[in-house]
C-alpha positions in Angstrom: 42.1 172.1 6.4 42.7 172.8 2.6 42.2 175.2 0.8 39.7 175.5 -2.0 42.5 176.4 -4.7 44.5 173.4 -3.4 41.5 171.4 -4.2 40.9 173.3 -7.7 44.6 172.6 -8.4 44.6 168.6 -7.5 41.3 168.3 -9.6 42.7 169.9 -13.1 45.9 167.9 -12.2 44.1 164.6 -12.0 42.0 165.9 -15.3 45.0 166.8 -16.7 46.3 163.2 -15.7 43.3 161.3 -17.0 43.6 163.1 -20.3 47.3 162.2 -20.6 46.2 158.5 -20.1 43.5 158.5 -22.4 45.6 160.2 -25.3 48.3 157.4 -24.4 46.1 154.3 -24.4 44.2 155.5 -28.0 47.8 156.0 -29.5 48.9 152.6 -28.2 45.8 150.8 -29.6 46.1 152.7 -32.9 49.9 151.1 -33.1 48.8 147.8 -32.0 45.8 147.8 -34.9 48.5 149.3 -37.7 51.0 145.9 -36.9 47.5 143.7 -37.4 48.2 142.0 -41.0 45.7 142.9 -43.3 44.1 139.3 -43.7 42.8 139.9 -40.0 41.5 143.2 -40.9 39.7 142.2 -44.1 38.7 138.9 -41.9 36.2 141.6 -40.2 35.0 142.9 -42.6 33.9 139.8 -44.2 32.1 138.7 -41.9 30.1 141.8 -41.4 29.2 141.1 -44.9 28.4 137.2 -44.2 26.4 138.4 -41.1 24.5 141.1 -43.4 23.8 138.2 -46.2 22.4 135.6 -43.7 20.5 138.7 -42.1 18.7 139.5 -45.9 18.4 135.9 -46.6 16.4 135.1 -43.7 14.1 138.6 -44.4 13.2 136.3 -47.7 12.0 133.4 -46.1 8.7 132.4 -45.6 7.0 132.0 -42.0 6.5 128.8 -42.6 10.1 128.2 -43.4 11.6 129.9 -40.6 9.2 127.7 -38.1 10.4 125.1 -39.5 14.2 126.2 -39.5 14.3 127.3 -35.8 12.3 123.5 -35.2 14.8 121.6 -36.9 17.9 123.9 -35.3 16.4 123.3 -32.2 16.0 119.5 -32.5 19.7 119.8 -33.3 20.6 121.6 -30.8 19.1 119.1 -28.2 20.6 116.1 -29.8 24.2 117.7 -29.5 23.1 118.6 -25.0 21.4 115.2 -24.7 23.5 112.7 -22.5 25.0 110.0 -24.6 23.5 106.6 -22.8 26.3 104.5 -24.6 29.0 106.6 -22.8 27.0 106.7 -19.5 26.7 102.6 -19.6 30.3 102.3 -20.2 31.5 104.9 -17.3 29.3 103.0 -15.5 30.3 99.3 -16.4 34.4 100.8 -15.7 33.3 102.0 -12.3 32.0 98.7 -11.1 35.0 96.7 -12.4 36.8 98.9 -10.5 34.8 98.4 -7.8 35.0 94.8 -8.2 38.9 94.6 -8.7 38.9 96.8 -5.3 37.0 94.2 -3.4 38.6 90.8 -4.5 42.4 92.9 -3.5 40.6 93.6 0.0 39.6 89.7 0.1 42.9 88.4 -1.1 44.3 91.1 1.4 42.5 89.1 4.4 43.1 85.8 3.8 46.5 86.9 3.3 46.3 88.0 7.0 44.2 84.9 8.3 46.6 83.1 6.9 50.1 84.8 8.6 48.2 84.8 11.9 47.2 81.2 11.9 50.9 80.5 10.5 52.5 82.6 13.3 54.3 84.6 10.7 52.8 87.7 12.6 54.2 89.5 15.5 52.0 89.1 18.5 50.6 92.7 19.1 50.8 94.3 23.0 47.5 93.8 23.9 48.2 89.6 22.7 50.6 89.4 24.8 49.6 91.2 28.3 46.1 89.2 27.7 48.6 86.0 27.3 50.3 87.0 30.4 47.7 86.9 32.5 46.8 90.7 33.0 46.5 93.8 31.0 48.9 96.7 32.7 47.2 99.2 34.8 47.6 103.2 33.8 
């Protein structure tokens, strides 16, 4: 079993460690902020001051104004999620020509076939020809 200074020792090691890591990874991030250009850095700060404008201009409206704000930004809102019904009819007209083009290839496709069998241009298969032979092999 170990000893309690072993333990002692591991734990200030690890500390000791964690510290390292956390002095490392400030430093880093510190370096990585200095190569920022300063457009990005003053980008931040503008908007905290666009954000703090908007904030004090919508303290000055009235209630009546802001109902009537969050009404019309809602109605916005829900024309932007609704479902077009123009796109949805035209997915939906593309799908059934699709559909339709699919069908008259599988119809062509069997009169083609009606068509090689009743010419003879098709190989007869096994079970054609033990049934024209009289009888069907036994397993």
């Amino acid at each position: 079993m170990k000893s309690p200074e072993n333990i002692n020792n591991a734990a200030e090691k690890a500390e000791h460690l964690f510290d390292q890591t956390i002095a490392t990874a400030t430093d880093k991030a510190k370096e990585l902020l200095n190569q920022a250009p300063d457009s990005l850095k003053d980008a931040g700060i503008e908007a905290k001051e666009a954000t703090g404008k908007a904030v004090a201009a919508l303290k000055n409206l009235t209630t009546s104004q802001k109902v009537v704000g969050g009404a019309l930004l809602a109605a916005g809102l829900a024309y932007l999620v609704a479902p077009k019904k123009k796109g949805k009819a035209k997915r939906k007209a593309a799908a059934l020509d699709q559909l339709l083009l699919f069908v008259n290839d599988r119809i062509e496709g069997y009169k083609r076939a009606v068509d090689e069998t009743r010419d003879g241009a098709c190989a007869p298969t096994t079970s054609s020809w033990w049934a024209k032979a009289g009888s069907l092999p036994r397993s």
